[in-house]
C-alpha positions as protocol buffer text, in pm:
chain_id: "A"
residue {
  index: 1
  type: UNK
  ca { x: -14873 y: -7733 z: -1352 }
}
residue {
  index: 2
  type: UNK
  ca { x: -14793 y: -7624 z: -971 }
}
residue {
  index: 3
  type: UNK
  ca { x: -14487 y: -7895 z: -997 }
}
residue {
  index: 4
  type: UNK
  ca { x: -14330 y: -7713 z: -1291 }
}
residue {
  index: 5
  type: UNK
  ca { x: -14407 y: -7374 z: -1144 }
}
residue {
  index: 6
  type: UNK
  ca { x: -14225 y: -7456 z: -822 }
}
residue {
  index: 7
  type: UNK
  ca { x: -13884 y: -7510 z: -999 }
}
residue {
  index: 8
  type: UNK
  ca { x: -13843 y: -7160 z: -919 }
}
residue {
  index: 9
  type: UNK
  ca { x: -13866 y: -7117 z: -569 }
}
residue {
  index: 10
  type: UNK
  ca { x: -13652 y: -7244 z: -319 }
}
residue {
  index: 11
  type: UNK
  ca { x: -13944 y: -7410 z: -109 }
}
residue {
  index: 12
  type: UNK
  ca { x: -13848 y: -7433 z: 274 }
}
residue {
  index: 13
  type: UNK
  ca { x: -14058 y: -7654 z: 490 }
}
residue {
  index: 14
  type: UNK
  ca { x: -13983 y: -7554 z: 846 }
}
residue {
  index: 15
  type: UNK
  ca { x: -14068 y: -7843 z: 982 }
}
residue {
  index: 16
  type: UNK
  ca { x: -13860 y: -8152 z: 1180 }
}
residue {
  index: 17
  type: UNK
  ca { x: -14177 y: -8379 z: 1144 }
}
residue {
  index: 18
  type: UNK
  ca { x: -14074 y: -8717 z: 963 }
}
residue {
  index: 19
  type: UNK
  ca { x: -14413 y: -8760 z: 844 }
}
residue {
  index: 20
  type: UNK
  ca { x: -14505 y: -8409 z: 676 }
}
residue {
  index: 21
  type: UNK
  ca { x: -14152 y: -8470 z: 513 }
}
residue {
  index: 22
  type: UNK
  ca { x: -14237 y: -8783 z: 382 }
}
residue {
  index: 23
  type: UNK
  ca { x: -14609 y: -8620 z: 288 }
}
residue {
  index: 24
  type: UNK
  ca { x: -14400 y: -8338 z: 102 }
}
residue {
  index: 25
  type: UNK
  ca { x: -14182 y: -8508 z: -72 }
}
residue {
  index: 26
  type: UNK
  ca { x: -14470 y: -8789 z: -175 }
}
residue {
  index: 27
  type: UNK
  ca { x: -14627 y: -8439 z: -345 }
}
residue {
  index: 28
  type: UNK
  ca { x: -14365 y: -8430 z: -585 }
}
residue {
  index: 29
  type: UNK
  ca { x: -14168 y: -8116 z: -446 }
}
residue {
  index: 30
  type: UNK
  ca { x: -13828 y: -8044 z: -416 }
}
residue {
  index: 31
  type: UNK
  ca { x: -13777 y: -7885 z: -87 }
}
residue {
  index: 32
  type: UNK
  ca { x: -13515 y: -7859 z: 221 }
}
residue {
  index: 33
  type: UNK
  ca { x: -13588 y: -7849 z: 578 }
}
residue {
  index: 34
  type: UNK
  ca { x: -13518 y: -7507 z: 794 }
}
residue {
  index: 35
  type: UNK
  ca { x: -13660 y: -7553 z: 1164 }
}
residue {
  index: 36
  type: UNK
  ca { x: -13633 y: -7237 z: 1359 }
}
residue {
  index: 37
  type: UNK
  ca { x: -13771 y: -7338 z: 1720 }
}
residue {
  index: 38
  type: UNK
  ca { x: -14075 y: -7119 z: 1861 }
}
residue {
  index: 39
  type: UNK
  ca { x: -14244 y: -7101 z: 2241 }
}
residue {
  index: 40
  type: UNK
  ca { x: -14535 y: -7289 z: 2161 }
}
residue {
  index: 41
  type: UNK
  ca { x: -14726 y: -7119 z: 2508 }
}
residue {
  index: 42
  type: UNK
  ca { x: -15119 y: -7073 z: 2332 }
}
residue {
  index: 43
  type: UNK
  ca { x: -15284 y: -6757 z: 2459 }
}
residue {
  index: 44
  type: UNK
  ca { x: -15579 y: -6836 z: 2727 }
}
residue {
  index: 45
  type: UNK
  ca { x: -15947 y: -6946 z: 2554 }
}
residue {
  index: 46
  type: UNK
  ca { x: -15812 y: -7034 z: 2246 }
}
residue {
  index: 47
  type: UNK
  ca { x: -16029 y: -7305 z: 2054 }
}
residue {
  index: 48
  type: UNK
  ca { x: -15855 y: -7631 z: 1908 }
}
residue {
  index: 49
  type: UNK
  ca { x: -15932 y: -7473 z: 1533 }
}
residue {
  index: 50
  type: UNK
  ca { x: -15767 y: -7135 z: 1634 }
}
residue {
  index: 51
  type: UNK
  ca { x: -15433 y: -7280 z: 1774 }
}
residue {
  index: 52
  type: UNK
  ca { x: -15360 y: -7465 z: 1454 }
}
residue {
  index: 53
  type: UNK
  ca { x: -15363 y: -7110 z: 1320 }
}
residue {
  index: 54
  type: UNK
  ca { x: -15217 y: -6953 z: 1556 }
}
residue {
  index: 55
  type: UNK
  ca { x: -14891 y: -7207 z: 1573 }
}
residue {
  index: 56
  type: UNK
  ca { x: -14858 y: -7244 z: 1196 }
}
residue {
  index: 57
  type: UNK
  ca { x: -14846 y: -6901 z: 1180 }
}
residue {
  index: 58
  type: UNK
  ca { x: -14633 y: -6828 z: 1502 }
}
residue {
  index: 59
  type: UNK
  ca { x: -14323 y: -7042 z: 1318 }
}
residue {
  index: 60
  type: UNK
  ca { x: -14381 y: -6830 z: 1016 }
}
residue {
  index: 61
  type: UNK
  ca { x: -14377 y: -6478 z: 1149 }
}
residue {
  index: 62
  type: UNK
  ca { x: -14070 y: -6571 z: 1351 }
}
residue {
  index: 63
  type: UNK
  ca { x: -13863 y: -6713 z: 1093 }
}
residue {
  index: 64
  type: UNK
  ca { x: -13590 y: -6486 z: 1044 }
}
residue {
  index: 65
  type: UNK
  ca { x: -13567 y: -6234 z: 764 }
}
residue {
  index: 66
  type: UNK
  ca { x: -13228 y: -6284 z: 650 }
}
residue {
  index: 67
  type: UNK
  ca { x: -13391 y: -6651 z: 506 }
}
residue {
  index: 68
  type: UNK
  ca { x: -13668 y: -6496 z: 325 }
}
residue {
  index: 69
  type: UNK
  ca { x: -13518 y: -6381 z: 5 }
}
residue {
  index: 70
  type: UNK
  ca { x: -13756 y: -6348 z: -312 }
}
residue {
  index: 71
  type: UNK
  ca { x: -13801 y: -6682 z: -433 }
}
residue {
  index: 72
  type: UNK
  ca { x: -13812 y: -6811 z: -87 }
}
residue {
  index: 73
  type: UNK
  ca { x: -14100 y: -7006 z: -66 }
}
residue {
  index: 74
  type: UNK
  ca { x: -14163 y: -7113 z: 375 }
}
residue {
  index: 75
  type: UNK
  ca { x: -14375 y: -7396 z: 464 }
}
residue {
  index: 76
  type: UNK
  ca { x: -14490 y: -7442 z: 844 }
}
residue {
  index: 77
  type: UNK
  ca { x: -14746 y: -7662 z: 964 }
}
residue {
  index: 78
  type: UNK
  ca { x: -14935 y: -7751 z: 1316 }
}
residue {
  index: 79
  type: UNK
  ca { x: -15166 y: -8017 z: 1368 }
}
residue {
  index: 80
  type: UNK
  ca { x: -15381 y: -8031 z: 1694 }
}
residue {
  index: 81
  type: UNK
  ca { x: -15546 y: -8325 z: 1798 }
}
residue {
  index: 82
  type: UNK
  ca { x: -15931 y: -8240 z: 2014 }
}
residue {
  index: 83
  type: UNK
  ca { x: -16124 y: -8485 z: 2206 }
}
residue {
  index: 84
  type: UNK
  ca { x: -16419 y: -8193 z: 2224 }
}
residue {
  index: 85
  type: UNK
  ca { x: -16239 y: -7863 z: 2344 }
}
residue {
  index: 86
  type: UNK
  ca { x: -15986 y: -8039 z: 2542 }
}
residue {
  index: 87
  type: UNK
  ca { x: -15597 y: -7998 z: 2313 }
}
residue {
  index: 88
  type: UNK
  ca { x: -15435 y: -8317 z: 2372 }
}
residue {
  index: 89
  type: UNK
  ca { x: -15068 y: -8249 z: 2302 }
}
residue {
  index: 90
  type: UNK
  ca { x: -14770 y: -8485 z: 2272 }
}
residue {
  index: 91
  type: UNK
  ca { x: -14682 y: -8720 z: 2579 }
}
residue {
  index: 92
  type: UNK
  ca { x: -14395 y: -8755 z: 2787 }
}
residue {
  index: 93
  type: UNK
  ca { x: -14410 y: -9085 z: 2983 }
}
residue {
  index: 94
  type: UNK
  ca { x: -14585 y: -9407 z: 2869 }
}
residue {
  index: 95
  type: UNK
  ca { x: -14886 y: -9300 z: 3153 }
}
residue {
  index: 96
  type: UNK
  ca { x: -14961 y: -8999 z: 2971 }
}
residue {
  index: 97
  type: UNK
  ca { x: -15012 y: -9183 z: 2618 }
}
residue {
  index: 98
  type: UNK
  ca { x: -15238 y: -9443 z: 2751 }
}
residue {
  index: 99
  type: UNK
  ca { x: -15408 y: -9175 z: 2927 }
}
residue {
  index: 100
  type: UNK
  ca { x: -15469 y: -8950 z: 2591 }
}
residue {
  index: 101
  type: UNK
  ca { x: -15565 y: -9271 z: 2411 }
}
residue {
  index: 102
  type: UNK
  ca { x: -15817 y: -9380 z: 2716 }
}
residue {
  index: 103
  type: UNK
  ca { x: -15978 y: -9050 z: 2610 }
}
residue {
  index: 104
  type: UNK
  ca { x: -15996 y: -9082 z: 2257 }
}
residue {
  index: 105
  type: UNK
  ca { x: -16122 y: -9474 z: 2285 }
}
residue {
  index: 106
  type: UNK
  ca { x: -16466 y: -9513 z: 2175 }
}
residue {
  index: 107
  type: UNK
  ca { x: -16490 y: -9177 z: 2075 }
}
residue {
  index: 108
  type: UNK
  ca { x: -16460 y: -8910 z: 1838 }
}
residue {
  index: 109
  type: UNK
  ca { x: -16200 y: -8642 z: 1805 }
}
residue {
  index: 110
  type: UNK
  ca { x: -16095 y: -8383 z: 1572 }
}
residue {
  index: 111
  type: UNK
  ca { x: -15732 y: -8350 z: 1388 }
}
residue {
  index: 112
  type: UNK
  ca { x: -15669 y: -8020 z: 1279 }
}
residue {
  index: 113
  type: UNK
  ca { x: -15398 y: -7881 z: 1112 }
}
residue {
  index: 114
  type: UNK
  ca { x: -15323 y: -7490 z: 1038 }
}
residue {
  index: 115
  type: UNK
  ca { x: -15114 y: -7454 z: 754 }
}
residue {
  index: 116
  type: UNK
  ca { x: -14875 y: -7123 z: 635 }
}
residue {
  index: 117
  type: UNK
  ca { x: -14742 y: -7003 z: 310 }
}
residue {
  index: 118
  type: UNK
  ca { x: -14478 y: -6720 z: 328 }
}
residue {
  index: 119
  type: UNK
  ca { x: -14322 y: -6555 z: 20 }
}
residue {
  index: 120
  type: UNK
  ca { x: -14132 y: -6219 z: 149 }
}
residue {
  index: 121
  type: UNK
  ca { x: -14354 y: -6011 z: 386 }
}
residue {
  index: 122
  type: UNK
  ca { x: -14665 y: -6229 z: 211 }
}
residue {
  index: 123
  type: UNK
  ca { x: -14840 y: -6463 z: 427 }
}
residue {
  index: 124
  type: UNK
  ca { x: -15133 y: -6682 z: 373 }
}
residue {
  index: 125
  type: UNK
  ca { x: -15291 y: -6922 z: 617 }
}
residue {
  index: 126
  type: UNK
  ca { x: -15544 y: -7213 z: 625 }
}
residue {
  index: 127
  type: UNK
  ca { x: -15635 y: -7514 z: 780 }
}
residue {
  index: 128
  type: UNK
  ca { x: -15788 y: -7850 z: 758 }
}
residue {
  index: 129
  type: UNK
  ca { x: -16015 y: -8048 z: 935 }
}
residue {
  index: 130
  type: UNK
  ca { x: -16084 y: -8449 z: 1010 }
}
residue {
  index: 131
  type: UNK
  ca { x: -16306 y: -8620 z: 1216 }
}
residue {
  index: 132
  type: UNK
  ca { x: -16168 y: -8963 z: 1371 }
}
residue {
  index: 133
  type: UNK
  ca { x: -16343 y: -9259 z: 1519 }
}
residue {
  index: 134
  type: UNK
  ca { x: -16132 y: -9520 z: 1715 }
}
residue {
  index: 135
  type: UNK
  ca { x: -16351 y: -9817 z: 1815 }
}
residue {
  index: 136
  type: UNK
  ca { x: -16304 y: -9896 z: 2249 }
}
residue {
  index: 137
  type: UNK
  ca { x: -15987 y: -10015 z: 2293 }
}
residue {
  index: 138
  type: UNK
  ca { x: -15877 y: -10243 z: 2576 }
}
residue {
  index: 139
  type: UNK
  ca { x: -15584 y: -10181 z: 2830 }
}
residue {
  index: 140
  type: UNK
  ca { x: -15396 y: -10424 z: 2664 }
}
residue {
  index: 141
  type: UNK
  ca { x: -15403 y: -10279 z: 2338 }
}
residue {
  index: 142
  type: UNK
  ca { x: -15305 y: -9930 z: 2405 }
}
residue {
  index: 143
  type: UNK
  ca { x: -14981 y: -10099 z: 2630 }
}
residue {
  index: 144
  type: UNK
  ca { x: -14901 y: -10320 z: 2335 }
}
residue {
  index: 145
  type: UNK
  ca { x: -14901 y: -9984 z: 2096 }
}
residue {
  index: 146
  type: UNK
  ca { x: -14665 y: -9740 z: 2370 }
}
residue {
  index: 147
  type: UNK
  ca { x: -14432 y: -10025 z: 2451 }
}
residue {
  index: 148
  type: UNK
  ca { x: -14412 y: -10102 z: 2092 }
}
residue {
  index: 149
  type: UNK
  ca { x: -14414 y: -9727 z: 1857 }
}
residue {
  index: 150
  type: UNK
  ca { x: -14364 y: -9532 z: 2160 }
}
residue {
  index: 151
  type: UNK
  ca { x: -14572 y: -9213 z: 2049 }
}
residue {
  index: 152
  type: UNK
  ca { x: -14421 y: -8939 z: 2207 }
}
residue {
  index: 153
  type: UNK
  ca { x: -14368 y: -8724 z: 1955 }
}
residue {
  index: 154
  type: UNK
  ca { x: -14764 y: -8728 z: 1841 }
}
residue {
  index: 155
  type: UNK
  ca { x: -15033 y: -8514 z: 1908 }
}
residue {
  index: 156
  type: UNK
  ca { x: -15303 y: -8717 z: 2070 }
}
residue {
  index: 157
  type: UNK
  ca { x: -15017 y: -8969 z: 2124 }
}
residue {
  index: 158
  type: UNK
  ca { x: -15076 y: -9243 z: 1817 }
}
residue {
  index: 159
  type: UNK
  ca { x: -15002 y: -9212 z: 1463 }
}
residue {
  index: 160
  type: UNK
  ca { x: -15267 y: -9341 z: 1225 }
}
residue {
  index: 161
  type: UNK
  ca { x: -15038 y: -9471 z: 1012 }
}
residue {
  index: 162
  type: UNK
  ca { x: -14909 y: -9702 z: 1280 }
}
residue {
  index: 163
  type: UNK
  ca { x: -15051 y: -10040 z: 1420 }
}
residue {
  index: 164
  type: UNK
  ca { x: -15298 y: -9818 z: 1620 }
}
residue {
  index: 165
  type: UNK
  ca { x: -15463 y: -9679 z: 1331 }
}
residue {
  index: 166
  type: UNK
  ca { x: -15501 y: -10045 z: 1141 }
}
residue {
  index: 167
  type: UNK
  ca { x: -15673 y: -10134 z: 1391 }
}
residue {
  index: 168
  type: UNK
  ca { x: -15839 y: -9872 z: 1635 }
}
residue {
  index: 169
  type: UNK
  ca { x: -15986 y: -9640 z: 1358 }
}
residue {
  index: 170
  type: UNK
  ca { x: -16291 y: -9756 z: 1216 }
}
residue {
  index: 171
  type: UNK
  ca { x: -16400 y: -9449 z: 1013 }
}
residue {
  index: 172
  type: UNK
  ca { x: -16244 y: -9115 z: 933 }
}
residue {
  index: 173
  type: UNK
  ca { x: -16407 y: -8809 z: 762 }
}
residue {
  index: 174
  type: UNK
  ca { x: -16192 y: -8620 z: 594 }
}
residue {
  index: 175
  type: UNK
  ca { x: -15876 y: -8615 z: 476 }
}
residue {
  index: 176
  type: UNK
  ca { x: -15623 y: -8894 z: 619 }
}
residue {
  index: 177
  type: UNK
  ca { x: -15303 y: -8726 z: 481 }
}
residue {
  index: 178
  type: UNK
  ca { x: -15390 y: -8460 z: 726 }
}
residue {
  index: 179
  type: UNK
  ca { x: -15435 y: -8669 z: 1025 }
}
residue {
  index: 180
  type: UNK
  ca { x: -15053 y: -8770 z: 967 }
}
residue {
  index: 181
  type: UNK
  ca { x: -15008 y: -8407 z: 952 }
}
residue {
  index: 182
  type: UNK
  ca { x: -15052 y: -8212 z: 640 }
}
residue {
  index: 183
  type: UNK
  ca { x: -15372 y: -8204 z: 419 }
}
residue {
  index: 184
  type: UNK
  ca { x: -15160 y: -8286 z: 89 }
}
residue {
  index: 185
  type: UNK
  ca { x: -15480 y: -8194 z: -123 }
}
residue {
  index: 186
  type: UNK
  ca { x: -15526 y: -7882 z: 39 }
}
residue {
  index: 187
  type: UNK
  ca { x: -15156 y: -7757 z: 54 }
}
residue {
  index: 188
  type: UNK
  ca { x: -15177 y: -7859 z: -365 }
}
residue {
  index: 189
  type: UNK
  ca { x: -15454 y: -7605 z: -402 }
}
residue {
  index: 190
  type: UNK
  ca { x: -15396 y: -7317 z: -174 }
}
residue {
  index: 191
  type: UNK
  ca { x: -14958 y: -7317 z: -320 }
}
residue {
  index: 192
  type: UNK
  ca { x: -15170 y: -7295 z: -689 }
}
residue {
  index: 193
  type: UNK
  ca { x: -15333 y: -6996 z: -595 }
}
residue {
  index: 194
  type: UNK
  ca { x: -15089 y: -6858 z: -377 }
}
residue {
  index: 195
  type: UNK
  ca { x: -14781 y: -6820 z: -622 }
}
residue {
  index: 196
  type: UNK
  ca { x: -14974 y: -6691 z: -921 }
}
């Protein structure tokens, strides 16, 4: 089983997101948390799909060498939330959230998240997929949300774990683990075939 067979690695997730640690760690694997910071800058005409890819494995290429010994297994994830091929990245203010949500009310958007595996100078990448569906939301919901989770620190500026998601989403398609930012189910299969 994958669990037993990752007893010998020293898994890293490079990664300061609460939620993929929680996701992680919900998996049933022993990890620790190494976050090397990276210029995020995408190149020009790069599709939503792509810059998962190309973030996930941006972190990975530039985590230093010294901290990728043998049985140094790296983890780094991106998820990028796109309202047709517009990127809607994290918020600043409360005026940008309710503006990102304004966008994605009534609508459908894709969550993507690109996913890397290192081991040494061995890297494997993939990504994952979901459709969401928020029903129209009024002005006064999307204030009560910001003044109350405060979002900033979400692509697409909500969480669907939080009140938002109870009660915005009305149908997802795909896998919900990876709208929160790591496609557990995925990650499960591609580590199987990537350590044997």
């Amino acid at each position: 089983m994958l669990l037993n067979q990752l007893l010998n690695y020293d898994v890293v997730l490079a990664s300061g997101s609460p939620r993929r640690k929680e996701l992680l760690s919900s998996m049933g694997i022993s990890f620790r948390v190494e976050v090397h910071p990276v210029d995020e800058s995408l190149p020009e005409n790069i599709s939503p799909a792509e810059a998962a890819t190309y973030l996930s494995r941006l972190k990975i290429t530039n985590f230093p060498k010294a901290s990728c010994k043998e049985n140094t297994l790296i983890i780094t994830a991106d998820t990028i939330v796109a309202a047709g091929n517009e990127m809607l990245a994290k918020s600043d203010t409360p005026e940008e959230a309710a503006a990102m949500l304004q966008k994605l009310s009534g609508k459908k958007h894709e969550v993507i998240t690109g996913v890397s595996l290192r081991l040494q100078n061995r890297i494997h990448d993939f990504r994952a997929c979901t459709d969401v569906y928020f029903k129209n939301l009024t002005e006064e919901e999307i204030l009560y949300y910001i003044n109350r989770f405060e979002p900033y620190d979400k692509a697409g500026s909500y969480g669907i774990q939080e009140w938002i998601g109870h009660i915005g989403i009305h149908r997802i398609e795909g896998s919900y683990f990876n709208v929160m930012g790591l496609p557990t189910h995925k990650l499960y299969d591609e580590l199987q075939k990537f350590i044997q």
